[in-house]
C-alpha positions in Angstrom: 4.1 -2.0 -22.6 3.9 1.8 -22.9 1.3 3.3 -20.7 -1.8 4.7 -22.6 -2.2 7.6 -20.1 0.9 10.0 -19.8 1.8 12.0 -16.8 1.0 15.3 -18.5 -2.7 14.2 -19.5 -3.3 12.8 -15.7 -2.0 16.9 -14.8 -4.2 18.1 -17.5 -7.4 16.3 -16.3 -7.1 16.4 -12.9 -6.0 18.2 -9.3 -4.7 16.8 -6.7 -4.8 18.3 -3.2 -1.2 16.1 -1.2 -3.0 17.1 2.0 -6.2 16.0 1.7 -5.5 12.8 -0.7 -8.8 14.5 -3.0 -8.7 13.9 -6.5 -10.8 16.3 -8.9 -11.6 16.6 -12.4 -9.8 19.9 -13.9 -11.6 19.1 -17.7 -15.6 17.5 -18.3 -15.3 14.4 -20.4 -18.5 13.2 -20.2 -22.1 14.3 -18.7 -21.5 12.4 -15.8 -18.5 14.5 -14.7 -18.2 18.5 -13.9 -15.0 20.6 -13.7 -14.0 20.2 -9.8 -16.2 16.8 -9.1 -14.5 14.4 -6.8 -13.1 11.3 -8.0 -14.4 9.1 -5.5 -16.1 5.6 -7.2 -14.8 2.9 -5.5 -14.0 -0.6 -6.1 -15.2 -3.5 -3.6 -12.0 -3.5 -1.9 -12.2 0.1 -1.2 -10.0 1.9 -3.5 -10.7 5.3 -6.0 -10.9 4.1 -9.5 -11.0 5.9 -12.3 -11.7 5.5 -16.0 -9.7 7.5 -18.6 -10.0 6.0 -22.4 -12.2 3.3 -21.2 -9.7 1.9 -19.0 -9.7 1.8 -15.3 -7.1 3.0 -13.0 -6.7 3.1 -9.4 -6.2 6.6 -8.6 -3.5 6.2 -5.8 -1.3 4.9 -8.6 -2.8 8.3 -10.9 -1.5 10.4 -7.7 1.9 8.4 -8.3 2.3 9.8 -12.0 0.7 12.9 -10.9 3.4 13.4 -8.3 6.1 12.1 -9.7 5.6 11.9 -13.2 6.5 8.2 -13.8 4.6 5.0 -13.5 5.2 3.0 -10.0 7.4 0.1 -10.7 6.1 -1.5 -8.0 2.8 -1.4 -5.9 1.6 1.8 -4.3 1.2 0.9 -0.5 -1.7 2.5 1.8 1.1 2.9 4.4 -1.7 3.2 7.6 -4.1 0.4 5.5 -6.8 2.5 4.8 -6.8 2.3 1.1 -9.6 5.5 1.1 -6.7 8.0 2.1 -4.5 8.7 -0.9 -2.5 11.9 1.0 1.1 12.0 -0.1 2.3 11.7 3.3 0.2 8.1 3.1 1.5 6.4 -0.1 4.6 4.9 -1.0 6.1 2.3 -3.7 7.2 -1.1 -2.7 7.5 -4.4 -4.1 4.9 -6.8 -4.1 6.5 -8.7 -0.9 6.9 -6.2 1.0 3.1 -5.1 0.5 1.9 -8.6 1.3 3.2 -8.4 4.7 1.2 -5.7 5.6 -1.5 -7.8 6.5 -1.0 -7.9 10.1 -1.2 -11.5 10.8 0.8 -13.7 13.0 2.1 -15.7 10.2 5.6 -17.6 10.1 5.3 -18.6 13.9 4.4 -23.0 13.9 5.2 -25.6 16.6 8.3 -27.7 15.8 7.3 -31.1 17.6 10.9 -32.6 17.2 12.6 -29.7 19.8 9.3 -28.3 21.6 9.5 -25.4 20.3 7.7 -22.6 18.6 10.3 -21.2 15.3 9.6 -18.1 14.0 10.3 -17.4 9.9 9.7 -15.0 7.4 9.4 -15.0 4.0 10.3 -12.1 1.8 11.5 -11.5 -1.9 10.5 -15.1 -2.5 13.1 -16.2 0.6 12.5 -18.1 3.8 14.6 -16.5 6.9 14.7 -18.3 10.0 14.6 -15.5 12.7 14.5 -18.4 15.5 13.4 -20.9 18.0 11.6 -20.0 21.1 10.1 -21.5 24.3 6.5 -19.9 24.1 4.6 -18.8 21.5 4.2 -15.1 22.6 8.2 -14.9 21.8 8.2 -16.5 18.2 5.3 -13.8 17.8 7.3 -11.1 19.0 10.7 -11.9 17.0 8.3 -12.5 14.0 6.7 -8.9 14.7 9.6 -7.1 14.9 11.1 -8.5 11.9 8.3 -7.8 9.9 7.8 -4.6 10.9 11.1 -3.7 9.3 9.1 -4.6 6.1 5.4 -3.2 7.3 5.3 0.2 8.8 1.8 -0.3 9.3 2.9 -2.9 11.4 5.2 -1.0 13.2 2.2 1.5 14.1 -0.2 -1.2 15.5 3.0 -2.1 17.4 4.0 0.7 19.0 0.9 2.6 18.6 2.3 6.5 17.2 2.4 8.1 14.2 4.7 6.9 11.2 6.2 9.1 8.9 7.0 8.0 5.0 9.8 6.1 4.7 
């Protein structure tokens, strides 16, 4: 399905400042908008939405076409989780696995009761890996967390606790 909204409408109607992650009006389409307003309603879970031809859009994916001129073929990932801060530098495209793991938790680790021992796995593109089996718990965590955090870099910042850069 073609999109309704191109990339050179989404330049026409609005600016975009990379730095900040601010979206603004550049045209008035209604009374409820003025040249250089903010685009900041927001959606229960947090995110900008925007309404363009009485459809809504989120506006990290408007920043996508903005930036890049094409629709994401993916989802747009809020690499440090805060879904408020669209700055370049903070979105990226990823596939719909690979943003499901961002949610931090200590998933994939059970208890086998045949061996005794806690196995580690991870599932990703809609395939199970075994990373392992481990004496404790606090090691089938750890293998778990560092192979996820190949997949979430906002993992890999709660890990480590420094600054990631866009991948």
């Amino acid at each position: 399905m073609k999109p309704l909204v191109t990339a050179e409408l989404i330049r026409n109607f609005f600016d975009y400042d990379e730095v900040t992650g601010d979206v603004r009006w550049k045209v008035r389409l209604s009374n409820r908008t003025q040249v250089g307003d903010l685009v900041d309603r927001e959606t229960a879970g947090g995110y900008k939405q925007v309404s363009i031809n009485r459809k809504h859009y989120y506006v990290h994916r408007i920043i996508w076409v903005h930036k890049t001129g094409q629709w994401p073929e993916g989802d747009i990932d809020h690499i440090n989780g805060d879904t408020r801060d669209n700055r370049w530098i903070n979105l990226r495209c990823v596939t719909r696995s690979v943003n499901n793991h961002n949610r931090l938790k200590d998933t994939g680790v059970t208890f086998n009761t045949r061996n005794k021992k806690w196995v580690a796995t991870i599932v990703t593109e809609g395939n199970s890996k075994y990373i392992g089996a481990f004496s404790s718990k606090e090691k089938a965590i750890a293998a778990y967390q560092a192979e996820k955090s190949k997949l979430s870099p906002r993992l890999q910042m709660k890990l480590e606790g420094q600054q990631h850069e866009t991948i």
